[in-house]
The first five atom37 places (N, CA, C, CB, O) and aatype in JSON, in Angstrom:
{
  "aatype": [20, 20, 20, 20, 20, 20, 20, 20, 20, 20, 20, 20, 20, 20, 20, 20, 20, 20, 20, 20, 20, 20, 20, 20, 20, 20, 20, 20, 20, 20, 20, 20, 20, 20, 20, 20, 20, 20, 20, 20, 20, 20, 20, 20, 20, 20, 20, 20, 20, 20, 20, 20, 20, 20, 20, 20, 20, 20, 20, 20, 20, 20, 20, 20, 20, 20, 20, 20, 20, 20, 20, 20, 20, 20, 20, 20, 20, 20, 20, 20, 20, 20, 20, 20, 20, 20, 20, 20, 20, 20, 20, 20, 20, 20, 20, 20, 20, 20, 20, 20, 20, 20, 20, 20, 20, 20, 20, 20, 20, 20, 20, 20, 20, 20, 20, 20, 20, 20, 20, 20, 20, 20, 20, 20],
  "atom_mask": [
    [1, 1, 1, 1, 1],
    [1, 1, 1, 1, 1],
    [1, 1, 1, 1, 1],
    [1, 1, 1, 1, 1],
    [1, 1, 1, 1, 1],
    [1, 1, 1, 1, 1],
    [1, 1, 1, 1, 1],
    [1, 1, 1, 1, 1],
    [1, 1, 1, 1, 1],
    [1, 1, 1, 1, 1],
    [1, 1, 1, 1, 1],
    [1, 1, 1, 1, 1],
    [1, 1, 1, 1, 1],
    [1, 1, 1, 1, 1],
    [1, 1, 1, 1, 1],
    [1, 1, 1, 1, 1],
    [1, 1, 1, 1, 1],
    [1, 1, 1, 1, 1],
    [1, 1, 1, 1, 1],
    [1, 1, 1, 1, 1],
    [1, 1, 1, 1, 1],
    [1, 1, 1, 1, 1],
    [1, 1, 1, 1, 1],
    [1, 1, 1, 1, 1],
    [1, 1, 1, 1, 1],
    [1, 1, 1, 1, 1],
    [1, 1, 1, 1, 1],
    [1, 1, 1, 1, 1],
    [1, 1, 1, 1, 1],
    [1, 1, 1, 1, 1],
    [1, 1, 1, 1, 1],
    [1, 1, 1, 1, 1],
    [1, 1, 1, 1, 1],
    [1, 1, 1, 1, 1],
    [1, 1, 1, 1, 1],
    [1, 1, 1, 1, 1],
    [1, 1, 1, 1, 1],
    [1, 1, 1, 1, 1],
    [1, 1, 1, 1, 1],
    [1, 1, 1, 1, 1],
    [1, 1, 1, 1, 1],
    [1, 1, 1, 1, 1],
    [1, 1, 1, 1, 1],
    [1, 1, 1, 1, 1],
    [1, 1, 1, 1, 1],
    [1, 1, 1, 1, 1],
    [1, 1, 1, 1, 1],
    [1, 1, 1, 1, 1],
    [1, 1, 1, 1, 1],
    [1, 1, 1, 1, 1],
    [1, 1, 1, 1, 1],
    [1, 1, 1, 1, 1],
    [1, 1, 1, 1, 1],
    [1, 1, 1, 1, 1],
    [1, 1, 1, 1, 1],
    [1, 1, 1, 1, 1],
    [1, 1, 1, 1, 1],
    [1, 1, 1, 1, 1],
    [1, 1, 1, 1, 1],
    [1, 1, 1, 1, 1],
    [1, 1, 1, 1, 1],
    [1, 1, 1, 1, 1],
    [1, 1, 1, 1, 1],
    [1, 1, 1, 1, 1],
    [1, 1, 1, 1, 1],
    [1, 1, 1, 1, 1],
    [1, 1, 1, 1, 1],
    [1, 1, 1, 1, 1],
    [1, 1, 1, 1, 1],
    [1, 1, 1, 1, 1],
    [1, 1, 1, 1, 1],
    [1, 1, 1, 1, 1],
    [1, 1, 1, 1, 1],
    [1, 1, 1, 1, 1],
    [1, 1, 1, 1, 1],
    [1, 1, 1, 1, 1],
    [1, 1, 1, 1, 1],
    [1, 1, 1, 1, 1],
    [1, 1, 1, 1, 1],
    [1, 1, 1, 1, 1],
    [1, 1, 1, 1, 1],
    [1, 1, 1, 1, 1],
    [1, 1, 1, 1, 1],
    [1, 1, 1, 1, 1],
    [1, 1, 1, 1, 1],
    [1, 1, 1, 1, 1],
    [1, 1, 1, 1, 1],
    [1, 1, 1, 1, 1],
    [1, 1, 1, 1, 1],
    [1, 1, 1, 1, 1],
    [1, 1, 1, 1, 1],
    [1, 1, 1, 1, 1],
    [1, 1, 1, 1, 1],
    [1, 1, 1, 1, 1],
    [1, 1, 1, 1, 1],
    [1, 1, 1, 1, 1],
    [1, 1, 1, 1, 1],
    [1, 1, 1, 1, 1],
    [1, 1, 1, 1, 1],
    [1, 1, 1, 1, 1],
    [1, 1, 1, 1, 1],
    [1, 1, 1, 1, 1],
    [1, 1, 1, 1, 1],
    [1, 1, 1, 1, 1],
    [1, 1, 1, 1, 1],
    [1, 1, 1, 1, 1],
    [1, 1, 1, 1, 1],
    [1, 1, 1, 1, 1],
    [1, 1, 1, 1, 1],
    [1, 1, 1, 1, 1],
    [1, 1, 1, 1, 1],
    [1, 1, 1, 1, 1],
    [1, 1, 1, 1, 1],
    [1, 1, 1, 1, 1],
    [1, 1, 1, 1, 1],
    [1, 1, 1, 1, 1],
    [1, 1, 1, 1, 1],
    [1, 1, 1, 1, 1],
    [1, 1, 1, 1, 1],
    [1, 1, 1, 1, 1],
    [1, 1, 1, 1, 1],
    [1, 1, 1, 1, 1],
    [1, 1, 1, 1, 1],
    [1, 1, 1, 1, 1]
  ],
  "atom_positions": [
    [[0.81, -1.19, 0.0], [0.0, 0.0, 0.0], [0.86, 1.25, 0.0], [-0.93, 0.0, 1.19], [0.48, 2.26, -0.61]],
    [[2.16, 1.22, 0.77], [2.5, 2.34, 0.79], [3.43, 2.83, -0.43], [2.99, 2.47, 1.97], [3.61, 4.04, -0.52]],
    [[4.1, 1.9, -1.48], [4.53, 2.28, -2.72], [2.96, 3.03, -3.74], [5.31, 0.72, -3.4], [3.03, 4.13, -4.29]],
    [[1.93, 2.31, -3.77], [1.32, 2.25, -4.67], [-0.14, 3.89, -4.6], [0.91, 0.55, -4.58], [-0.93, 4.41, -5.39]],
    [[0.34, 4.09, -2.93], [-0.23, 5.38, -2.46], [-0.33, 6.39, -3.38], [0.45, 5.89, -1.44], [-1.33, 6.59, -4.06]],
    [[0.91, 7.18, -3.41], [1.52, 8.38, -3.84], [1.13, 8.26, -5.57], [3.33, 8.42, -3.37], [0.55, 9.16, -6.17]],
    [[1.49, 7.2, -6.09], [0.81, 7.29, -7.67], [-0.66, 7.47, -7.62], [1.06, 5.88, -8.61], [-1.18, 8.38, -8.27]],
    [[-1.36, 6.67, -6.91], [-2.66, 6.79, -6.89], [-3.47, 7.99, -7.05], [-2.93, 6.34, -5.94], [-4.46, 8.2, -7.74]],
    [[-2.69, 8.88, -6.09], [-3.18, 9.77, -5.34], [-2.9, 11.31, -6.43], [-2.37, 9.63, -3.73], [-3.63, 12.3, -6.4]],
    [[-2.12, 11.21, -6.98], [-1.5, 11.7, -8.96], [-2.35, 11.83, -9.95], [-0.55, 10.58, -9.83], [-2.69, 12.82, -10.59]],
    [[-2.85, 10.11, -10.06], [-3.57, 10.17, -11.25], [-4.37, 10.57, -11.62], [-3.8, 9.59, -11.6], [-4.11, 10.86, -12.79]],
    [[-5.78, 10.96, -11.27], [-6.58, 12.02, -11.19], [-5.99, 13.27, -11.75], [-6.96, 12.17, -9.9], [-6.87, 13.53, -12.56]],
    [[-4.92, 14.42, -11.92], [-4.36, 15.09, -11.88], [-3.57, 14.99, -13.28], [-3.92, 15.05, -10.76], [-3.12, 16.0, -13.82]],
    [[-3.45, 13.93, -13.73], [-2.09, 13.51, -15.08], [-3.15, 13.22, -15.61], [-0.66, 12.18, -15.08], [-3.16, 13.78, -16.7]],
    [[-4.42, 12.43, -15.38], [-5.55, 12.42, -16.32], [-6.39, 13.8, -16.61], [-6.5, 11.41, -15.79], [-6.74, 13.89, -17.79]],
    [[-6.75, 14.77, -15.87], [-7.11, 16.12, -15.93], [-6.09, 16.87, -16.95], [-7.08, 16.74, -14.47], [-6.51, 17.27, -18.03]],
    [[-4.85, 17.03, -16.59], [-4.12, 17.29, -17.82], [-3.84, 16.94, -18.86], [-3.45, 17.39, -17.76], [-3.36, 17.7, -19.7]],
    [[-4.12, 15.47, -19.09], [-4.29, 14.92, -20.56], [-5.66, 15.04, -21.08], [-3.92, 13.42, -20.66], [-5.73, 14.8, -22.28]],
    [[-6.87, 15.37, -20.47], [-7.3, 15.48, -20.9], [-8.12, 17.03, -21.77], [-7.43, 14.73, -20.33], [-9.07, 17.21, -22.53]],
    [[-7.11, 17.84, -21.12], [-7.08, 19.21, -21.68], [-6.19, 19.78, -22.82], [-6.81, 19.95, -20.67], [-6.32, 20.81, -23.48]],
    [[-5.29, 18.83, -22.86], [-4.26, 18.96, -23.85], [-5.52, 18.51, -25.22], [-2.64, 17.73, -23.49], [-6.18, 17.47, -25.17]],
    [[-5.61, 19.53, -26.34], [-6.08, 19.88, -27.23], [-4.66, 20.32, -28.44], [-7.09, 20.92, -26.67], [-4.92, 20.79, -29.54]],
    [[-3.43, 20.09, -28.03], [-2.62, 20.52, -28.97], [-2.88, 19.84, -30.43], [-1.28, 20.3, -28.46], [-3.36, 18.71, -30.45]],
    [[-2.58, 20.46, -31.58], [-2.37, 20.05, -32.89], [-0.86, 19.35, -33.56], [-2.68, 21.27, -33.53], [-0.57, 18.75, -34.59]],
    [[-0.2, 19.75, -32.45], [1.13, 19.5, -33.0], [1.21, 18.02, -33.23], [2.29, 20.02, -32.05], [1.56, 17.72, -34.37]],
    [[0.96, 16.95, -32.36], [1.48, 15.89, -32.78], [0.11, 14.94, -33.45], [2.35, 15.25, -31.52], [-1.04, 14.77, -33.04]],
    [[0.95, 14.38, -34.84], [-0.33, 13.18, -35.07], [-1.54, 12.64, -34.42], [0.13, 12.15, -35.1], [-2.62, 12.52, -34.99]],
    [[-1.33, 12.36, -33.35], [-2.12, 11.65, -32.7], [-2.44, 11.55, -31.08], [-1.77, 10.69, -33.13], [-1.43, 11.72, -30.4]],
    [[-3.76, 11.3, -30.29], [-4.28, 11.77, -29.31], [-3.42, 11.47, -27.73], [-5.64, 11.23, -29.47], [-3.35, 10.46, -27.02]],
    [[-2.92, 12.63, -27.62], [-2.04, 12.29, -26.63], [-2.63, 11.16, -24.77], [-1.49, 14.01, -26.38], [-2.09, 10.89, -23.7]],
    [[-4.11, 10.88, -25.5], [-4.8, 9.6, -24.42], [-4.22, 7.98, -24.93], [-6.91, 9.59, -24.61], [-4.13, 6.9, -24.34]],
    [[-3.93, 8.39, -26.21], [-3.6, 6.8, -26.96], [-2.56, 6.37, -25.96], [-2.87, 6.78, -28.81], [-2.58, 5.23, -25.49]],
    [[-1.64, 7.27, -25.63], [0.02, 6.85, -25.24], [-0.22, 7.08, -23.73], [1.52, 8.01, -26.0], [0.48, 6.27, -23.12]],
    [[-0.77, 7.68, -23.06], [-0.84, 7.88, -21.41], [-1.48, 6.93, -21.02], [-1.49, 9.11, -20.78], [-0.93, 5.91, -20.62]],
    [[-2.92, 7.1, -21.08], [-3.37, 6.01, -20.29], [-2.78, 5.1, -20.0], [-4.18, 5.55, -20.62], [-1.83, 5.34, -19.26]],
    [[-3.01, 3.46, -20.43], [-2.19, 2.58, -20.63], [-0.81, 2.88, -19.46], [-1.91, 2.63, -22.23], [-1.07, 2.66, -18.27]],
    [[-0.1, 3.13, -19.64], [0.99, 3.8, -18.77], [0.75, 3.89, -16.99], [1.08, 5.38, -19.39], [1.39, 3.44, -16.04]],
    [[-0.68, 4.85, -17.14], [-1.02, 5.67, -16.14], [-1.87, 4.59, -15.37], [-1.75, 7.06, -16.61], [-2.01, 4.62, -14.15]],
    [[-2.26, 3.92, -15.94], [-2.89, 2.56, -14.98], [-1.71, 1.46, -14.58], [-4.19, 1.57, -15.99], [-1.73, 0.87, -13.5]],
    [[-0.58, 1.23, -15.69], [0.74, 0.73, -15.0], [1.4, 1.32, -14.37], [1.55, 0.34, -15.59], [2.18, 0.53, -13.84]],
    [[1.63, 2.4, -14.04], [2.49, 2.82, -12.87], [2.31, 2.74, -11.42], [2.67, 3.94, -13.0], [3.32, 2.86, -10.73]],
    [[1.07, 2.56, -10.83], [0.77, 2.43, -9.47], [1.03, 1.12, -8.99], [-0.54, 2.78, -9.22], [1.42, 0.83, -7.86]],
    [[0.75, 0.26, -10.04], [0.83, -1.11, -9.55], [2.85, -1.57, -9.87], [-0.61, -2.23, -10.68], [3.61, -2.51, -9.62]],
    [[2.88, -0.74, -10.29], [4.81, -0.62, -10.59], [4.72, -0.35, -9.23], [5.81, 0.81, -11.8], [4.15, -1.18, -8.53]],
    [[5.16, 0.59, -8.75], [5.47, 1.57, -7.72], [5.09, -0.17, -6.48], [4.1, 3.51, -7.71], [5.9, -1.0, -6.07]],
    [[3.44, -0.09, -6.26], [3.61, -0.86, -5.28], [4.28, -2.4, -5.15], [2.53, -0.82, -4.94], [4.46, -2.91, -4.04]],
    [[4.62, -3.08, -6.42], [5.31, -4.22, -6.47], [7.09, -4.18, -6.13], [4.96, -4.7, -7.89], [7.92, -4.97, -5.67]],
    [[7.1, -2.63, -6.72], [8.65, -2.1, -6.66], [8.86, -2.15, -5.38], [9.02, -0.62, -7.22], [9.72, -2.93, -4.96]],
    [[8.02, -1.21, -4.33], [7.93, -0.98, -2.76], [8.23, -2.34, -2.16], [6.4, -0.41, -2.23], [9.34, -2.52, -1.66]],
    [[7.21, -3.45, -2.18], [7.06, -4.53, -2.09], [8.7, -5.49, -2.05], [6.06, -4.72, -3.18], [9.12, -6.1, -1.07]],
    [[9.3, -5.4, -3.19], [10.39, -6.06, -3.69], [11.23, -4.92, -2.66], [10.62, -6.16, -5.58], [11.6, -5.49, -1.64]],
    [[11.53, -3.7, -2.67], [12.24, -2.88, -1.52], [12.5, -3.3, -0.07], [11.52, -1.76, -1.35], [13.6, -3.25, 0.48]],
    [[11.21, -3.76, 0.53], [11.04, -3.95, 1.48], [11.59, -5.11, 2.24], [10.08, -3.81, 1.43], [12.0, -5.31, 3.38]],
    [[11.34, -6.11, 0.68], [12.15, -7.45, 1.09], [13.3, -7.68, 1.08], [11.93, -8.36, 0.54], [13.82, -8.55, 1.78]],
    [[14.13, -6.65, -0.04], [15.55, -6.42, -0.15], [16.43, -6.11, 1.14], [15.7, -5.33, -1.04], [17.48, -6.58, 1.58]],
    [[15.38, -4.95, 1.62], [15.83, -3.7, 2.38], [16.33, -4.59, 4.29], [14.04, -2.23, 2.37], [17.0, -4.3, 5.28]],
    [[15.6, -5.54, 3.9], [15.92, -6.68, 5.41], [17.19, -7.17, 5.31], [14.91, -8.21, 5.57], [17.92, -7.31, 6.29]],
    [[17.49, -7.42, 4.22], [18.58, -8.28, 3.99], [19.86, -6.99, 3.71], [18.2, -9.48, 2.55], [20.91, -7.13, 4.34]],
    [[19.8, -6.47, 3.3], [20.58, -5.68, 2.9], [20.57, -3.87, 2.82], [20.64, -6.25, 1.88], [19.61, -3.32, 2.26]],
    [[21.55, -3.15, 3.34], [21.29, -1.71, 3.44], [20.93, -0.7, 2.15], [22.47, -1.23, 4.04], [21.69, 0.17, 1.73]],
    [[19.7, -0.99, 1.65], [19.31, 0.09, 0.18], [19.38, 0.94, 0.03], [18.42, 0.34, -0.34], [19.85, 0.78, -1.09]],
    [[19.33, 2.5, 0.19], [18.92, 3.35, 0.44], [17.9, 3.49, -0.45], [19.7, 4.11, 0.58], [18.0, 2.94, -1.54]],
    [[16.73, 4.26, -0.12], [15.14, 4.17, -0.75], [14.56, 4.88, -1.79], [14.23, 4.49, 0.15], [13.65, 4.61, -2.57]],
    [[15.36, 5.95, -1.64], [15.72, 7.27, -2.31], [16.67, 6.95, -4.41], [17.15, 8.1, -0.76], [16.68, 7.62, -5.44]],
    [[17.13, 5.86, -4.06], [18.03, 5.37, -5.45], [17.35, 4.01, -5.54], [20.0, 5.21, -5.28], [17.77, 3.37, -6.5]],
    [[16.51, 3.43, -4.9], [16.02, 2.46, -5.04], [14.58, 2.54, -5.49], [16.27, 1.88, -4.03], [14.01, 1.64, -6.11]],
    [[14.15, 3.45, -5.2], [13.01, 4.23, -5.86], [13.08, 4.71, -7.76], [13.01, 5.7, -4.86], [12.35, 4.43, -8.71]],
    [[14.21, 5.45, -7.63], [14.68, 6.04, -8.82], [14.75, 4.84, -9.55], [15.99, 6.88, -8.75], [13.89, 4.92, -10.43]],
    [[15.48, 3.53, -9.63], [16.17, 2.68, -10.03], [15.14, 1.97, -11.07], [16.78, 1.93, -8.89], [15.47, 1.27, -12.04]],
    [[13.31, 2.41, -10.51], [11.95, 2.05, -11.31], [12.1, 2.74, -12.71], [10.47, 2.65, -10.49], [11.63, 2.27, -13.74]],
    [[12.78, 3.86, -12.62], [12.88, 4.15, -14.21], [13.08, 3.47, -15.38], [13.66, 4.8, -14.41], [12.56, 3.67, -16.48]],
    [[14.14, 2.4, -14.93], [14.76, 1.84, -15.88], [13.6, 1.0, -16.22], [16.08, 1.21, -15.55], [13.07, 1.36, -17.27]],
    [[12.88, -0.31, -15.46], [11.42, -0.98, -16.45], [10.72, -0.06, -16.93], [10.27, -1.86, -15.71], [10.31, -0.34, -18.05]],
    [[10.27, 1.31, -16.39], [9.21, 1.65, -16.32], [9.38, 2.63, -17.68], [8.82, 2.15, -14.91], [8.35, 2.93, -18.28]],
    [[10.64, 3.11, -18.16], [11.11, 3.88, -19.35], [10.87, 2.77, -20.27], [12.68, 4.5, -19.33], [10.06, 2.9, -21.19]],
    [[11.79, 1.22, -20.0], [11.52, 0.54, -21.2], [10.22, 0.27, -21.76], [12.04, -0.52, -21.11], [9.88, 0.26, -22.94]],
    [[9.49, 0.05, -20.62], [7.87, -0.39, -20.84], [7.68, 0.83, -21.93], [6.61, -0.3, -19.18], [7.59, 0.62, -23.14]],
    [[7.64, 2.08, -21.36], [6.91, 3.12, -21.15], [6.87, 3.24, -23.28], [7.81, 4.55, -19.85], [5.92, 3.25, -24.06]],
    [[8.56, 3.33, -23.55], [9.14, 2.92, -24.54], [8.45, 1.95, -25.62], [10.14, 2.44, -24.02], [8.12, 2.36, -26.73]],
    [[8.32, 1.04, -25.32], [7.89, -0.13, -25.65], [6.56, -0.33, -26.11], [8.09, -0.83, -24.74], [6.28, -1.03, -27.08]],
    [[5.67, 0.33, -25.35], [4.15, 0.43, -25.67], [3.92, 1.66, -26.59], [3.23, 0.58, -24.28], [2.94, 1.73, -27.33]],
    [[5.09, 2.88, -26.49], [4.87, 3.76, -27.85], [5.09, 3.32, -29.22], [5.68, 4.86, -27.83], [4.57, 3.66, -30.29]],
    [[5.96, 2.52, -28.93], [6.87, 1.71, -30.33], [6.03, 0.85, -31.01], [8.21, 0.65, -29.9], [5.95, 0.78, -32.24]],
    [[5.26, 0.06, -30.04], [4.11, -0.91, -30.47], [2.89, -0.38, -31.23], [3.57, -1.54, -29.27], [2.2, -0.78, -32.17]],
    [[2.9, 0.82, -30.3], [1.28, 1.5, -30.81], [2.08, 2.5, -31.77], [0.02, 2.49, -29.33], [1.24, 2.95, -32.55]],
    [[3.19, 2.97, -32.02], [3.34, 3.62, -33.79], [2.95, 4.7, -33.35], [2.35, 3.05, -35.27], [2.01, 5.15, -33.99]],
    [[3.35, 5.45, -32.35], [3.04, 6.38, -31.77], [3.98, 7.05, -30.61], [1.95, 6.03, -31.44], [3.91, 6.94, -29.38]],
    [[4.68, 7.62, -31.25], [5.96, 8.24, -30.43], [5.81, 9.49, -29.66], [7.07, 8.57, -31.37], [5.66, 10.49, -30.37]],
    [[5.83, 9.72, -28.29], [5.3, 10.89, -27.77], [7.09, 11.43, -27.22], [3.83, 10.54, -26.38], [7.29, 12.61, -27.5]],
    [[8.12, 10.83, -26.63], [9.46, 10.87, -26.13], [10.49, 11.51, -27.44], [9.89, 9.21, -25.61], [11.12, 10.89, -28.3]],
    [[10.41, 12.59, -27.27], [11.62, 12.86, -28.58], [12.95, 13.23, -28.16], [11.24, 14.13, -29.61], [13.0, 14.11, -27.29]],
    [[13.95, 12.79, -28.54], [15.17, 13.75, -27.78], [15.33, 14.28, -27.37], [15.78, 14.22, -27.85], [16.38, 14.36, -26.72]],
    [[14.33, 15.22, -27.38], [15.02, 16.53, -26.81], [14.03, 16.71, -25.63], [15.11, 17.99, -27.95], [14.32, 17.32, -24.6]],
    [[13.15, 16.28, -25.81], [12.1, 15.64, -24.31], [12.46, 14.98, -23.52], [11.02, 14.84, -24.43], [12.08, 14.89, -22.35]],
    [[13.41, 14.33, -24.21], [14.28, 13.34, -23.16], [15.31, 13.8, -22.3], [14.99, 12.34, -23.87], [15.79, 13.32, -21.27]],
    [[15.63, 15.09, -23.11], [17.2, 15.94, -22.62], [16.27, 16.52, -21.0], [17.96, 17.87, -24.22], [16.57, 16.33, -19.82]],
    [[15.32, 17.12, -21.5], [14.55, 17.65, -20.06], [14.05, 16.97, -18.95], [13.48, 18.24, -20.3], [14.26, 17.0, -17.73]],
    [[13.11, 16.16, -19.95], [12.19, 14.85, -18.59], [13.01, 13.68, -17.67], [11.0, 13.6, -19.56], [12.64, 13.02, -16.69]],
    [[14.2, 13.72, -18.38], [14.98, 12.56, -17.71], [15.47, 12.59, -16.48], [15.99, 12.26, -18.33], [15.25, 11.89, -15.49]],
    [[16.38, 13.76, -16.74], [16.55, 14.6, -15.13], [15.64, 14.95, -13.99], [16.91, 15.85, -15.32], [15.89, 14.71, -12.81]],
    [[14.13, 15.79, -14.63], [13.57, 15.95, -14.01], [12.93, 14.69, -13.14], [13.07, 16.67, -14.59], [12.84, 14.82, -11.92]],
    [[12.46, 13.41, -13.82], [12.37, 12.15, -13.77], [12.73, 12.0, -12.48], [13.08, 11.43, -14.72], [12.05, 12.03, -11.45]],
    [[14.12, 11.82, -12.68], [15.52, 11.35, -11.9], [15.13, 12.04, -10.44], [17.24, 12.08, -12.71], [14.94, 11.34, -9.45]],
    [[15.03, 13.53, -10.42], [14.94, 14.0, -9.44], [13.42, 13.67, -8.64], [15.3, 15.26, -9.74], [13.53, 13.17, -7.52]],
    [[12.3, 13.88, -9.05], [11.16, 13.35, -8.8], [11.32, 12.36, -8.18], [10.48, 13.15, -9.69], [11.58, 12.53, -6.99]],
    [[11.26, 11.34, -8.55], [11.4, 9.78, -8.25], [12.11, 9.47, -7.16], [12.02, 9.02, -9.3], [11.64, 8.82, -6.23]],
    [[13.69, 10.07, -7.2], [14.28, 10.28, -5.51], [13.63, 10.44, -4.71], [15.03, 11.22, -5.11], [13.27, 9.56, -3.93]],
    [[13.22, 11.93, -4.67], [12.26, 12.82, -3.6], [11.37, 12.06, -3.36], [11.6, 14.16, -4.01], [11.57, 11.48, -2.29]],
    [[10.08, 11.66, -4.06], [8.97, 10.74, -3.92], [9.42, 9.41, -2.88], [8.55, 10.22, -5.52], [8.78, 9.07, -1.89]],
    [[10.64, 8.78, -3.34], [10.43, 7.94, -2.34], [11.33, 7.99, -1.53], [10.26, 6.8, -2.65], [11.34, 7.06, -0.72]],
    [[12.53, 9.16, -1.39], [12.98, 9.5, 0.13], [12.5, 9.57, 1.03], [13.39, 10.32, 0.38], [12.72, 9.03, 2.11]],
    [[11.38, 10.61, 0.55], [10.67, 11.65, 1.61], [8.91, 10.86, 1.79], [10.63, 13.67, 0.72], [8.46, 10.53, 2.88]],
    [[8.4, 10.74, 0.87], [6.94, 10.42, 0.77], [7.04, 8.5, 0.81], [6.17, 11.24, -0.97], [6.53, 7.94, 1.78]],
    [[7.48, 7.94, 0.11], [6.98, 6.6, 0.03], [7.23, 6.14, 1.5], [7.72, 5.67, -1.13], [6.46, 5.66, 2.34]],
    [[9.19, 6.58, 1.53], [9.58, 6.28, 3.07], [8.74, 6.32, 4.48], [10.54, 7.16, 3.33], [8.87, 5.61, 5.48]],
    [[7.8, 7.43, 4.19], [7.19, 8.01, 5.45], [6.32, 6.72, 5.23], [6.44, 9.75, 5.53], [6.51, 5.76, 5.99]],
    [[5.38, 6.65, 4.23], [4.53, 5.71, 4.22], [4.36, 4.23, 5.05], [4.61, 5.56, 3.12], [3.45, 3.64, 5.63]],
    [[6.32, 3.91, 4.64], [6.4, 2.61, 4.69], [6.58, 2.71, 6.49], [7.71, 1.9, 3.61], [6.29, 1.78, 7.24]],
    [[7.09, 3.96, 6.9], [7.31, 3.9, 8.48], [6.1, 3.98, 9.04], [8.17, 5.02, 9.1], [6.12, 3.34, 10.09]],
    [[4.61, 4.66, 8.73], [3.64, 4.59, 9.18], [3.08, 2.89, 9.51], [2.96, 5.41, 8.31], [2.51, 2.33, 10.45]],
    [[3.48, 2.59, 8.51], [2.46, 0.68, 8.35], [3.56, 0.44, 8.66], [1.65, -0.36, 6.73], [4.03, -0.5, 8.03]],
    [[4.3, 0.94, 9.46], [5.63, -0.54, 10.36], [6.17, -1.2, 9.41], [4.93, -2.03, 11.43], [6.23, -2.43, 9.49]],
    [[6.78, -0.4, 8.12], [7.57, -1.17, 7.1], [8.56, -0.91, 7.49], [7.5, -0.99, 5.76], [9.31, -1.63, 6.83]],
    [[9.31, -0.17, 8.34], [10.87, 0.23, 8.02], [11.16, 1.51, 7.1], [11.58, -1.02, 7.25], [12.32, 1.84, 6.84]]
  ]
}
């Protein structure tokens, strides 16, 4: 519960903004490529938490890079389902910006927020 919180609690919010986005610029409806995504990421997050937790007994993680570390499936997926659907929303130079920002997000989120979570429900 406590990985899968903080996305939850998002989506509402990433769906409100996709669904206002009316731009012309790209081919095609920027709902084709989110959704999909936006219903896999919570259940990422809490399986990721999950797998953390069990690591985190055995060995010293820190939560904060172990958090971040979800990028890597969650880019390929993310990747993967644009490629499939012929529908490219990630361009280089989107990448030059979002990646970092990504990077930093994803720390913070589960330094500060997932961590607390997991100390509330007696995760550690």
């Amino acid at each position: 519960m406590a990985g899968i919180a903080l996305p939850t609690m998002i989506i509402p919010f990433v769906i409100g903004l996709v669904s206002m986005d009316h731009s012309t610029v790209r081919p095609f409806h920027l709902q084709d490529v989110v959704f999909f995504p936006v219903g896999l990421v919570p259940t990422a997050w809490g399986l990721w938490n999950v797998l953390y937790v069990r690591l985190h007994r055995q060995f010293n993680i820190p939560i904060g890079l172990f958090g971040t570390a979800l990028l890597l499936p969650l880019g390929a997926a993310g990747y993967s389902i644009q490629v499939a659907l012929g529908k490219m929303l990630w361009t280089p130079d989107l990448l030059l910006i979002g990646l970092p920002l990504a990077i930093a997000l994803y720390y913070l989120a589960w330094k500060h927020i997932v961590h607390r979570f997991n100390e509330v429900l007696g995760l550690g």
